[in-house]
C-alpha positions in Angstrom: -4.8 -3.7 10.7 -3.0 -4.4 7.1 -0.4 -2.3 5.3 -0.8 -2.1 1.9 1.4 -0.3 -1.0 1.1 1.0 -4.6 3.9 2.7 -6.6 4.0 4.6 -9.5 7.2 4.2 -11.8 7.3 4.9 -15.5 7.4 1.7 -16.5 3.5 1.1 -14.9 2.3 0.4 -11.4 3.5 -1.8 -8.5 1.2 -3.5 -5.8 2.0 -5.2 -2.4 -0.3 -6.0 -0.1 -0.7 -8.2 3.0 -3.5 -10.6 3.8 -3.9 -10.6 8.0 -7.5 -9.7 8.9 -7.3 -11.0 12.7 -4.6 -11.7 14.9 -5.5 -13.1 18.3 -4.0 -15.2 20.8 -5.7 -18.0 19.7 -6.9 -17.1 15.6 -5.8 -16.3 13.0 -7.7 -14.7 9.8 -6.2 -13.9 6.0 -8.5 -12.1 3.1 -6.9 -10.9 0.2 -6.9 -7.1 0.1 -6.4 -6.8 -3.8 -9.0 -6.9 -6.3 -8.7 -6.4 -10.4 -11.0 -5.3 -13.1 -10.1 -5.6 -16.4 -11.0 -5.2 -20.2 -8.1 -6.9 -22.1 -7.1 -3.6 -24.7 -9.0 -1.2 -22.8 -8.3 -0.7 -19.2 -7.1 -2.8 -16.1 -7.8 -1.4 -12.5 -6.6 -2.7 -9.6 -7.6 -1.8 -5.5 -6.3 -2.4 -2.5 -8.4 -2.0 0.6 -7.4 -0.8 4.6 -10.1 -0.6 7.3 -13.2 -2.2 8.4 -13.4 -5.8 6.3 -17.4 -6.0 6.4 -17.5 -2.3 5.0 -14.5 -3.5 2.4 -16.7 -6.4 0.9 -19.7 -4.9 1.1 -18.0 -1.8 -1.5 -16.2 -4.4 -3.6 -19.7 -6.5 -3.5 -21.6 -3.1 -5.0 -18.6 -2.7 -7.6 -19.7 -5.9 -9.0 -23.1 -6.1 -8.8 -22.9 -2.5 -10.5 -21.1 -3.9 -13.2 -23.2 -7.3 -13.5 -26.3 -4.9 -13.9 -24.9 -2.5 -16.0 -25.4 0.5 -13.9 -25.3 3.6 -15.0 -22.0 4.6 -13.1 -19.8 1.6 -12.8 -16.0 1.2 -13.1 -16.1 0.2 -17.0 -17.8 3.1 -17.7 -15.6 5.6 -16.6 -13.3 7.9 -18.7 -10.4 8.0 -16.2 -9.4 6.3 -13.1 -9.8 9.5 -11.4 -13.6 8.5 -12.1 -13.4 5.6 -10.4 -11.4 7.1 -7.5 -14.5 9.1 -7.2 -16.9 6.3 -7.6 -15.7 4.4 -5.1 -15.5 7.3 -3.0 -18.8 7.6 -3.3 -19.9 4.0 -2.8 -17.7 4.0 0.7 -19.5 7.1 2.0 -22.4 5.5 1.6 -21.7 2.3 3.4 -20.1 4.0 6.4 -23.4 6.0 6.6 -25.7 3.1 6.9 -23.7 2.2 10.0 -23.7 5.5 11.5 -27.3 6.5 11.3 -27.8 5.2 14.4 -24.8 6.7 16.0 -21.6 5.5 16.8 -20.7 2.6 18.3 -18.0 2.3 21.0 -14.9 0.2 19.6 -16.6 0.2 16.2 -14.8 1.9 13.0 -16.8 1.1 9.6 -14.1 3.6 7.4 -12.5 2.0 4.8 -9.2 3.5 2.8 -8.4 2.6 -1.1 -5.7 2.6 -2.9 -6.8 1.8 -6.9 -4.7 2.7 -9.8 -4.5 1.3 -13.2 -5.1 2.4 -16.7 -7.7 3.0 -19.1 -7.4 3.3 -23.0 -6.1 6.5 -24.1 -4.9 7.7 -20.9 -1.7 7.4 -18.8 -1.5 5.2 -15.7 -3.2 6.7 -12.7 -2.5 6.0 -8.6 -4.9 7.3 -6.4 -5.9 6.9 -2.4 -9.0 7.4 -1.5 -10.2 8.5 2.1 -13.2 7.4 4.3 -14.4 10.9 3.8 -14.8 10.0 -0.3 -12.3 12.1 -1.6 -8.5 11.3 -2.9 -5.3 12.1 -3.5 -2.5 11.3 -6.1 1.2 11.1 -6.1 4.1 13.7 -6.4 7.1 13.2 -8.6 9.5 13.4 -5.2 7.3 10.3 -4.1 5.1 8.7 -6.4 3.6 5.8 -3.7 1.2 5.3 -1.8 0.4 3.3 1.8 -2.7 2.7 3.3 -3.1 0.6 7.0 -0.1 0.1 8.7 2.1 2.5 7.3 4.7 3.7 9.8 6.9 1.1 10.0 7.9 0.9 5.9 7.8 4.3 5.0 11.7 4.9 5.0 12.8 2.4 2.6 10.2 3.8 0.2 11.4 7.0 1.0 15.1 6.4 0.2 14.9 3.9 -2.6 11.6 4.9 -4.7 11.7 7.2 -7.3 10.2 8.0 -11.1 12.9 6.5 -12.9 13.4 3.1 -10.7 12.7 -0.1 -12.7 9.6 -2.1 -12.1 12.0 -5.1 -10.3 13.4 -2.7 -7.7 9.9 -1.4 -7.0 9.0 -4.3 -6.6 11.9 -5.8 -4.0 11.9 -2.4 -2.5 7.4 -2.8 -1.4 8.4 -6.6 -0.2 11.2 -5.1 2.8 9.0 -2.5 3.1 6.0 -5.3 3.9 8.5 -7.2 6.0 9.8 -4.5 8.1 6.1 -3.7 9.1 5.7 -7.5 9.7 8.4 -7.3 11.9 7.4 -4.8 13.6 3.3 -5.1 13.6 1.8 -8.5 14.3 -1.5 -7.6 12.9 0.0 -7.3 9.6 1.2 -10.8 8.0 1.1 -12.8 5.1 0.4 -14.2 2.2 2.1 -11.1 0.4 0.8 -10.2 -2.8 2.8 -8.7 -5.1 1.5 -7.1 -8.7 3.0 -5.4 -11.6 1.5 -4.0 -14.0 3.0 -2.6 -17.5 2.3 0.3 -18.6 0.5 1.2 -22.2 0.1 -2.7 -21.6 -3.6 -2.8 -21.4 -3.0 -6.3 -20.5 -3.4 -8.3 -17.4 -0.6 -7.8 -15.1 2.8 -8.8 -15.9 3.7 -10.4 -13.1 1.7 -11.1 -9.9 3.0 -13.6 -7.3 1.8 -14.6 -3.7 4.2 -15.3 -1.0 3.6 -17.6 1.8 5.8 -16.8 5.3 8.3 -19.7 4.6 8.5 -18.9 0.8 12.3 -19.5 -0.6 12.5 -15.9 -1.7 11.0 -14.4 1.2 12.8 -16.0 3.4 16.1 -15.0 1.4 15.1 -11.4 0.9 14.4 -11.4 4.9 18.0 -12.6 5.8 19.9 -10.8 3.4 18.3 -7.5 4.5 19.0 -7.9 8.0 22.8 -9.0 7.1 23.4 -6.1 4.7 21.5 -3.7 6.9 24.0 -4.7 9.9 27.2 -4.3 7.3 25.6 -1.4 6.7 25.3 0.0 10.5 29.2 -1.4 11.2 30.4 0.9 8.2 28.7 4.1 9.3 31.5 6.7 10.6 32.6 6.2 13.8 32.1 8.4 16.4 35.3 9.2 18.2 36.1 11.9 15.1 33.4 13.7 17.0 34.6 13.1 20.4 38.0 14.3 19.7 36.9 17.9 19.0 35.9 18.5 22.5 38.1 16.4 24.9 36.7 18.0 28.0 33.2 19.3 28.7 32.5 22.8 28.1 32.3 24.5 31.9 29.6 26.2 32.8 30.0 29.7 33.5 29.6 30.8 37.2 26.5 33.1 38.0 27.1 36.5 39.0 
C-alpha cells in the first residue's frame, strides 16, 4: 500500500508522497512514487503513483521511452495536462490488459492509480487523478486535493485545514500530519516522505522539494508537537456534565397498556 497527496492552492501545487513498497516481518522495500517532467519556460508535470509497482514502472518506463523516441502522443506534446491525464490513462489500460488476457489471477491486482498535475505554458495549473479504468477526475473549490493509496486515515486534516486560499507552507505542513497520521496508523505506508512545491506561472522546476527520512529533525518535531497540541486540544473541548445536568434522572419508560 502507499498514500500519496497532491493539493491545489493558488499559489501552485503541493506534493507528498511516501516511499514503502513492502512491509513484511522480515523486509523492507522503499521506491519513490513521484516522478517530474519538465521543459524549463514551458511546462513542469509531476505524478504520483498508488497500486501495483511492476504495472507503475512499466507506465513510467513507456512515458519515457515515448518521449526518447518522439512519439507521436507523448507528455511534451500535449496542450493541457488534461492530455496527459488522458494519456496516461491510456497507457495504464493498456498495461493492466496485458496481464489480464489470460484471466485473473488470485491475490493478484495489476491497477495502478495517478495523481499528475503541473503546468503547461499558457495554461493554469492543473491536478488530476486518474483511475485504473483510464479516466480522471479534478478538484472542487470546497476541496481542491487529491489522495490516492492509503487514504482513510489523513483525510480529516485535509478536510479541516485545506482550502483555495491557504499558502503554499500550510499545504505543505498540513500533507506531512496528514502522511504521519496514516503512518501511524498503516504500517505499509512509511518513509522517506517526499514533499514538492511547485509555484505557479513559475514554469520552473519546483520551488521547494525535500525528502524526509523517519528520524529527520523536522519530522520528528512536527510528529511530537502534533500529538501535544492535538491532546491540549482534546482537554479543552467542552465538558460534558453541561449535558448531563439537563436530565438528572433517566427518562421512565411508559408502562404498556
Amino acid at each position: 500500500m502507499t498514500y500519496c497527496i497532491g493539493i491545489k492552492i493558488d499559489e501552485g501545487l503541493v506534493f507528498c508522497s511516501d516511499s514503502r513498497t513492502n512491509a513484511g516481518a522480515d523486509r523492507v522495500s522503499t521506491y519513490s512514487k513521484l516522478h517530474r517532467f519538465s521543459i524549463p519556460g514551458d511546462r513542469q508535470l509531476i505524478m504520483l503513483t498508488a497500486g501495483n509497482l511492476a504495472t507503475s514502472q512499466a507506465i513510467i518506463a513507456r512515458v519515457e521511452r515515448d518521449l526518447k523516441e518522439d512519439a507521436e502522443n507523448n507528455i511534451l506534446k500535449a496542450g493541457y495536462v488534461s492530455d496527459v491525464a488522458d494519456y496516461i490513462g491510456e497507457l495504464g489500460v493498456q498495461e493492466v490488459k496485458r496481464y489480464s488476457e489470460g484471466g485473473p489471477i488470485a491475490g493478484f491486482d495489476a491497477q495502478v492509480t495517478f495523481i499528475i498535475g503541473g503546468q503547461i505554458k499558457g495554461q493554469s495549473p492543473e491536478l488530476y487523478m486518474v483511475y485504473p479504468e483510464g479516466n480522471h477526475i479534478t478538484v472542487s473549490d470546497q476541496y481542491p486535493f487529491l489522495q490516492i493509496g492509503e487514504t482513510k486515515y489523513g483525510k480529516p486534516i485535509l478536510d479541516r485545514i485545506i482550502r483555495p486560499e491557504t499558502t503554499h507552507e500550510t499545504a505543505m505542513r498540513c500533507a506531512l500530519v496528514s502522511m504521519d497520521s496514516t503512518m501511524r496508523s498503516n504500517a505499509t505506508v512509511g518513509p522517506p516522505i517526499e514533499l514538492l512545491y511547485y509555484a505557479a506561472d513559475s514554469l520552473q522546476a519546483p520551488a521547494l522539494y525535500a525528502k524526509l527520512e523517519e528520524i529527520d529533525p523536522y519530522l520528528v518535531e512536527l510528529r511530537q508537537a502534533w500529538d501535544e497540541n492535538i491532546r491540549q486540544a482534546f482537554d479543552d473541548l467542552p465538558s460534558l456534565s453541561s449535558v448531563f445536568a439537563r436530565e438528572k434522572t433517566p427518562p421512565r419508560r411508559k408502562k404498556k397498556s
